[in-house]
N, C-alpha and C positions, 0 to 999 in steps of 0.2 A: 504493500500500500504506500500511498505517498506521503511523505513526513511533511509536516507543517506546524507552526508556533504562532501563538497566539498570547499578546499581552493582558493582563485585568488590573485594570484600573478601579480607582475610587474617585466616583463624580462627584467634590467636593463643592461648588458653585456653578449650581444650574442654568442660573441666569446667565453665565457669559461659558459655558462649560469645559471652565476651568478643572481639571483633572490631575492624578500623581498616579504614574506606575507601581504598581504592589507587585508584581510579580509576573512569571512565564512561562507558556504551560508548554510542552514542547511533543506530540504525539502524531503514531500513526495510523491511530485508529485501533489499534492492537496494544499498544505498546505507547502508556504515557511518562512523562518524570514534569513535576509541577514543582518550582521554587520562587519564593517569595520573600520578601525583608519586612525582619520584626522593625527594625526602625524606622520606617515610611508607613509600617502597621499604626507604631506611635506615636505619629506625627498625625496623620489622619485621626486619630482617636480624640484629640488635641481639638478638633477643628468640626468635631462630627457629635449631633447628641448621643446619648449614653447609649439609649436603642442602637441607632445607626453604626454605633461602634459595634454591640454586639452582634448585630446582623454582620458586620464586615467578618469580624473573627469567625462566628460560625458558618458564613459562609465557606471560608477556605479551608475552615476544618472538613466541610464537606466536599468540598474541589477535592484533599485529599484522600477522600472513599471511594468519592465516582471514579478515583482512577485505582481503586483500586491496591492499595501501597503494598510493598514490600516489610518495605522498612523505611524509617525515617534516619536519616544522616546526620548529623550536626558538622554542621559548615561554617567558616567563618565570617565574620561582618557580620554574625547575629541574626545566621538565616539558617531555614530549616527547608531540607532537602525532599523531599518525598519521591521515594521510587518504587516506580509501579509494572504490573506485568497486563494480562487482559484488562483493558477497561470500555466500561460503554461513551468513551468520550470519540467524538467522530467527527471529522473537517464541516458536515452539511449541519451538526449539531452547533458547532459552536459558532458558524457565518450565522445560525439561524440568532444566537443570541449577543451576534454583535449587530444585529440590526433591530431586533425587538426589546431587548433586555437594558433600555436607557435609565435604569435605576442608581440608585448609589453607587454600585457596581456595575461594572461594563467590560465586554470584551473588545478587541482589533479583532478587525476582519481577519482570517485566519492567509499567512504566510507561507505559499510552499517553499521547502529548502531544500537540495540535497544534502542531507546528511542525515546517522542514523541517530535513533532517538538513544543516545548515552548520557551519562553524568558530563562527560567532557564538552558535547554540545551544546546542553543546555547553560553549563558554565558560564561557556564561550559568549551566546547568546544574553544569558543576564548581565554579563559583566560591559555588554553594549549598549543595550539596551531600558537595562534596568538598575545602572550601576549606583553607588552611593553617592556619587559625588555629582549626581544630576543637576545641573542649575537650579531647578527648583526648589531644592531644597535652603534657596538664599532668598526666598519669596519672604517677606516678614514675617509671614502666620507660623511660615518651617523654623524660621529664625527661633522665636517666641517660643515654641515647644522645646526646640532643643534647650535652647537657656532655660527653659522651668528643669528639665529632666535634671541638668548638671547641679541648678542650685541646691532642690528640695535637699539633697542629699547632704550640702553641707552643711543646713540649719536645720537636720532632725533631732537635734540635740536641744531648738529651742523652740521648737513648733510641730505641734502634730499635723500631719499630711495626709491632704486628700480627707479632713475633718466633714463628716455629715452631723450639723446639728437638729434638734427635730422639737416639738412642743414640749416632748417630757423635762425637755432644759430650759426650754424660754416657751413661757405658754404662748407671745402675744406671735409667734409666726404663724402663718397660715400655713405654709407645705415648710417641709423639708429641705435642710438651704445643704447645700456641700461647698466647701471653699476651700482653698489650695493648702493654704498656710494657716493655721490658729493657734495661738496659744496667750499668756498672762501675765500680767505682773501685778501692778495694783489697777491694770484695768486690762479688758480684752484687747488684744491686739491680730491681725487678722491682714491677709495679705490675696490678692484674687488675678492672676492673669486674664486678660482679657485681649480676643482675638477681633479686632476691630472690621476684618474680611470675611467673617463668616456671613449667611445670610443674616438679614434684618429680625428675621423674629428670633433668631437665638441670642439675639444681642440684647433685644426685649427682656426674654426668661433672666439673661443675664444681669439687668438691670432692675429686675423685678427682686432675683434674690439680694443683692447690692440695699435697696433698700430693707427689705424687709432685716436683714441685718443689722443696717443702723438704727433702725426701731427697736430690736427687742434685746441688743446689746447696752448696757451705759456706761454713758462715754468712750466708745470704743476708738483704739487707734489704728485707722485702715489703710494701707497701702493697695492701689491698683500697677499693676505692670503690663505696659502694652509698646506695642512697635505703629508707628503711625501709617495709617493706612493711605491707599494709595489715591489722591484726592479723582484724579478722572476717570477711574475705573466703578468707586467707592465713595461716590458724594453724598450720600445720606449717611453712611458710615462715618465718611470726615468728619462731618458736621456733629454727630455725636462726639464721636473724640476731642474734639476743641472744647465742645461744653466741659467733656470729665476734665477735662485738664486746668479747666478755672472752678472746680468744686472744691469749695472752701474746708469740705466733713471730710476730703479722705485726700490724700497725699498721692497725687501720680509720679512714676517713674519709669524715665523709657529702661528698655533694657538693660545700657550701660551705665545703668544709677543703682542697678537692682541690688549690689553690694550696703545700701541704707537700711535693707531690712535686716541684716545680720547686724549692723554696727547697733540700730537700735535695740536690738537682742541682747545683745553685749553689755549696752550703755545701762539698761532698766531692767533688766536679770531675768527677761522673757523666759517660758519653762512650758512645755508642750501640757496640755489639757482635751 
């Protein structure tokens, strides 16, 4: 049969259909091997609500059955190999769902190649196609995730991560807030990335919980971190951004300011809660 490759993306901005390669599924109809990167996984998770994150993951947890696996490899740059032997994945199957399937997830029209479908090829193939060092990932939204991943890690000693607070704590919240960074000292103090490109209504929910937070906290001291969005692509976006940026209740910092929330950790004996 004839080998062909096919990319699956994550359609991250519908509106202008702005997209990131997750991965390469590389099959002859017989004979699949599917590889994808956990760190474009978590950069999309970043940018995507919690649903849509888990549909992403479960998705390719099932990309990995339909073809069928062997076994799974651990490979480096923080990807997982999956190699497969019979699978029902097939060239007319997956053209059919790079033209219908314009969901979050989405395929490339399917590639014939000469080559057979090994480890080596598909390599070959990801590391061109799908490689880490894609330009995109210097987009600010890619930017802004990675700088959270690096930071959380070196203020877990003064902030609890990835904190969901809920009524049983603060009665006066309506839903359930989750916020990046939280923790105390003689008052709450509370840190929130924020992705200025995603669409409009998650910036809503995001600002929904932003308030409900300085309601049912007192006196809290809040830090937002964001990367300025890009004004002609993202004019209703900018326009929010400028306002956060003259909000008197909470303290913005671009990226490379983001070092203030540790010093004031440091300065006020902040202690994760």
């Amino acid at each position: 049969m004839k080998t062909f490759y096919s990319i699956v993306y994550a359609l991250i901005t519908p509106e202008t259909g702005e997209k990131i390669a997750l991965g390469i599924l590389l099959s002859d109809g017989e004979n699949s091997l599917f590889r994808y990167s956990k760190l474009k996984i978590s950069i999309v998770h970043s940018m995507v609500s919690a649903e849509q994150g888990k549909f992403i993951s479960d998705y390719l947890h099932s990309l990995n059955k339909l073809s069928n696996p062997k076994n799974i490899i651990k490979a480096d740059l923080g990807l997982e190999f999956a190699e497969s032997g019979k699978s029902l994945i097939s060239e007319s199957y997956i053209e059919y769902l790079s033209v219908y399937n314009q969901n979050i997830l989405t395929y490339s029209k399917p590639v014939l190649i000469e080559m057979e479908v090994t480890a080596e090829a598909t390599d070959i193939l990801f590391r061109k196609l799908i490689n880490e060092k894609d330009p995109g990932l210097s987009h600010p939204a890619h930017k802004l995730a990675i700088v959270r991943k690096e930071f959380v890690r070196k203020v877990k000693g003064y902030y609890s991560i990835d904190r969901e607070l809920t009524r049983n704590e603060y009665t006066s919240l309506i839903m359930p807030v989750k916020i990046d960074l939280f923790g105390k000292n003689e008052r709450p103090v509370f840190a929130k990335f924020f992705d200025f490109e995603r669409q409009v209504n998650y910036i809503k929910n995001d600002f929904f919980d932003l308030n409900q937070l300085q309601e049912a906290l007192t006196k809290p001291k809040g830090f937002i971190v964001s990367v300025e969005p890009e004004n002609a692509k993202y004019p209703i976006q900018h326009r929010v951004w400028e306002d956060l940026r003259k909000n008197k209740k909470i303290e913005y910092l671009d990226t490379s300011e983001i070092g203030k929330i540790q010093e004031y950790a440091e300065l006020h004996g902040v202690v994760p809660v």
